[in-house]
C-alpha positions in Angstrom: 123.6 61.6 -26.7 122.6 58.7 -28.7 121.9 61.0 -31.6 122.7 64.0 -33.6 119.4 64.3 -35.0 118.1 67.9 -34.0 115.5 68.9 -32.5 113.4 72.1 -32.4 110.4 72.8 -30.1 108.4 75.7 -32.3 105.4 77.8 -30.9 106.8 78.3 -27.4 104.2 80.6 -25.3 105.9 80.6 -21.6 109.3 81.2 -19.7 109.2 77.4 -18.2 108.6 75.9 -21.4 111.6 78.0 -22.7 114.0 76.9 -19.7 112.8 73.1 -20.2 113.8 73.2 -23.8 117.2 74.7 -22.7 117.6 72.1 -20.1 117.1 69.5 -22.5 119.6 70.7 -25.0 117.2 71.2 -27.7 118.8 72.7 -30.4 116.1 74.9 -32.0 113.2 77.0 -30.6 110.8 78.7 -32.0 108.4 81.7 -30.8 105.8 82.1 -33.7 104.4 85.8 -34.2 101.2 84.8 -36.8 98.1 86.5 -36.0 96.5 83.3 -37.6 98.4 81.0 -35.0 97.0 79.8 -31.2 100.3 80.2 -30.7 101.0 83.4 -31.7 102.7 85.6 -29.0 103.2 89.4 -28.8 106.8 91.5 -29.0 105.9 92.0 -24.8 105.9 87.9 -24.1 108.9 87.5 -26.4 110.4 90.0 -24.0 109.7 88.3 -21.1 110.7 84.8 -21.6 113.5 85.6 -23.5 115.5 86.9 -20.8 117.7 83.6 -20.4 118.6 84.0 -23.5 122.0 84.7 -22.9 122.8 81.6 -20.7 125.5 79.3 -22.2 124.2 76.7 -24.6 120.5 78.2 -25.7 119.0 76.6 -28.7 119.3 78.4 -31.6 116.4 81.2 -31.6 113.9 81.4 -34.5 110.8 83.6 -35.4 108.5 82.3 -37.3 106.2 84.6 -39.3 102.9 84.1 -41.3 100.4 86.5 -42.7 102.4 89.5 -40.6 102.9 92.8 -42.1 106.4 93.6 -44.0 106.6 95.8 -41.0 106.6 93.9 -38.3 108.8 91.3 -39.4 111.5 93.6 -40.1 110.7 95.5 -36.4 110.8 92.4 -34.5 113.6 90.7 -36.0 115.6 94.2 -35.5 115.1 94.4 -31.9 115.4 90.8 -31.0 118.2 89.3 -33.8 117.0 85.9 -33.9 119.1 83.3 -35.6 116.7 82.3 -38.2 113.7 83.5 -39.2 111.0 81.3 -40.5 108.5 82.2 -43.4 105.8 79.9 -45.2 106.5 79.5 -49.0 103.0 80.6 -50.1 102.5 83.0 -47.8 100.2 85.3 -49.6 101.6 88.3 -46.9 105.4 87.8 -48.0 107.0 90.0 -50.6 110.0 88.7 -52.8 112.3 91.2 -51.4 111.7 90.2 -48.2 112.3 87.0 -48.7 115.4 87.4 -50.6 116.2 89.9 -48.1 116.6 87.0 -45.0 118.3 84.3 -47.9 120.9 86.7 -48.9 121.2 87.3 -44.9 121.7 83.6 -44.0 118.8 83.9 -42.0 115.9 82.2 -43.6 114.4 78.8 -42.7 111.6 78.2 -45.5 108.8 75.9 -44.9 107.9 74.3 -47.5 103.6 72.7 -46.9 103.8 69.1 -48.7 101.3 68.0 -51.2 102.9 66.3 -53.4 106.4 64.2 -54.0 109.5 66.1 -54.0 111.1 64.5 -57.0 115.1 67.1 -56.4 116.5 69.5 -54.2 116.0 71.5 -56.5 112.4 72.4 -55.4 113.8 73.3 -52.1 115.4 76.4 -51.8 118.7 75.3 -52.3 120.2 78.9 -51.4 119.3 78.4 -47.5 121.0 76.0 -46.0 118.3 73.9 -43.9 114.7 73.8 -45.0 111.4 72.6 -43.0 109.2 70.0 -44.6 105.4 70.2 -43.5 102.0 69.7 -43.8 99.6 71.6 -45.8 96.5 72.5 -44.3 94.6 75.7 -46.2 95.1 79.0 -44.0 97.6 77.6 -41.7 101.0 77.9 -41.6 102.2 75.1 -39.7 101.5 73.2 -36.2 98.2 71.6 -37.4 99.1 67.9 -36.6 98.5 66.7 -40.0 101.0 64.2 -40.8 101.9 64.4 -44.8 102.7 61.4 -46.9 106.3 60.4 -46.0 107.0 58.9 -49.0 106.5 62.3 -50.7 110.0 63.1 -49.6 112.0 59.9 -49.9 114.0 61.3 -52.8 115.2 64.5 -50.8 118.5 64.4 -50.2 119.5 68.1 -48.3 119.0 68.9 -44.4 115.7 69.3 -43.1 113.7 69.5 -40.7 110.3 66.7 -41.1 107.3 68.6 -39.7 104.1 67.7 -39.7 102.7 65.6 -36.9 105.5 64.2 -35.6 105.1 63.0 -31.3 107.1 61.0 -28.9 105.0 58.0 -30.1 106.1 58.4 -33.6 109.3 59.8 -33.2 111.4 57.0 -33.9 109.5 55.7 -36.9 110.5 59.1 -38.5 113.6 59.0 -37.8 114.0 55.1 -39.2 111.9 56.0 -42.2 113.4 59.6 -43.5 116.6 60.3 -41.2 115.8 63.7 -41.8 118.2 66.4 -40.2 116.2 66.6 -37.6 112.8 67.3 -36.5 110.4 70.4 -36.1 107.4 69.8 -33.6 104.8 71.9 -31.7 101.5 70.6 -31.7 102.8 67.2 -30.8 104.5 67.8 -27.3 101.4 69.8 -26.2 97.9 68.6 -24.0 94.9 70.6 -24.8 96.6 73.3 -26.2 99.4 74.2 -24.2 103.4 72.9 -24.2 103.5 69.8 -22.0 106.5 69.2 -20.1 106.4 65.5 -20.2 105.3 65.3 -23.7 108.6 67.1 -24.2 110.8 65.4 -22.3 109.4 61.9 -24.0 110.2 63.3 -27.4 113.8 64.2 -26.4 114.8 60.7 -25.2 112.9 59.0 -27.8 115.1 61.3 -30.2 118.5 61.1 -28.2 118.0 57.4 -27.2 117.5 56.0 -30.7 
């Protein structure tokens, strides 16, 4: 691999996109559990396509949550044990405790909706180890296509993830802009709506080739 810059396919609806991403040695994937979300999935689907999980080399499993009930975070991340568990700063839904809960777990990946420059770390929830950088779009938590203002995040030093936007075509300009840790994508690797296996397998060799 020409790269180590990771890469995480988020708001994954179907088994074959699921065993694509594997394939492909993606290193993150993420099933999304919002009732706001097109993307949203139920406990039942998670079930279903889940069952390769315990082939040798799966990406790193995350659940991303947004507007959910206290409830069924903590009953879905019980049964299933995901590595990480994603949750939008401003999430009106979110409870402190809950979100100290997953920090002091090691479990938390924070997005953190862009509007303005980061000027430290310090803004970036320096107690979990990787953070996602998106875009804001009011009553979404993520995978609107928006791209944010890149220079916004020049000054940021820490791992993350740049979300926001980002497709094969673009890929690379990230990459040579930020050098983020890696990158966070859904939206972009999808055609009228759904995952696109092409659009996917683009993105990976524009990432690993660079």
């Amino acid at each position: 691999m020409g790269t180590d810059t990771k890469i995480k396919i988020c708001g994954i609806k179907d088994f074959a996109t699921l065993e694509l991403c594997h394939e492909l040695g993606v290193d993150f994937v993420g099933l999304n559990f919002s009732p706001k979300s097109p993307r949203g999935i139920n406990r039942r689907i998670a079930e279903e396509i889940l069952s390769i999980r315990h082939l040798p080399g799966f990406p790193k499993l995350v659940f991303l949550f947004f507007e959910n009930s206290t409830e069924e975070i903590l009953s879905l991340t019980k049964e299933f044990k995901p590595d990480l568990v994603q949750l939008i700063r401003g999430d009106h839904f979110l409870t402190k405790e809950i979100w100290e809960t997953f920090t002091n777990q090691k479990q938390l990946l924070p997005a953190i909706r862009i509007q303005s420059p980061i000027d430290s770390d310090e803004e970036l929830e320096l107690k979990s180890p990787l953070v996602i950088l998106d875009s804001f779009q009011k009553g979404l938590g993520g995978g609107s296509g928006h791209i944010f203002p890149w220079e916004y995040v020049t000054k940021v030093k820490r791992p993350y993830l740049l979300a926001g936007g980002i497709t094969p075509n673009n890929v690379q300009l990230a990459l040579n802009t930020l050098k983020p840790y890696g990158i966070d994508v859904a939206s972009g690797v999808e055609t009228d709506g759904k995952k696109d296996p092409n659009k996917i397998k683009e993105l990976v060799q524009n990432v690993r080739n660079l």
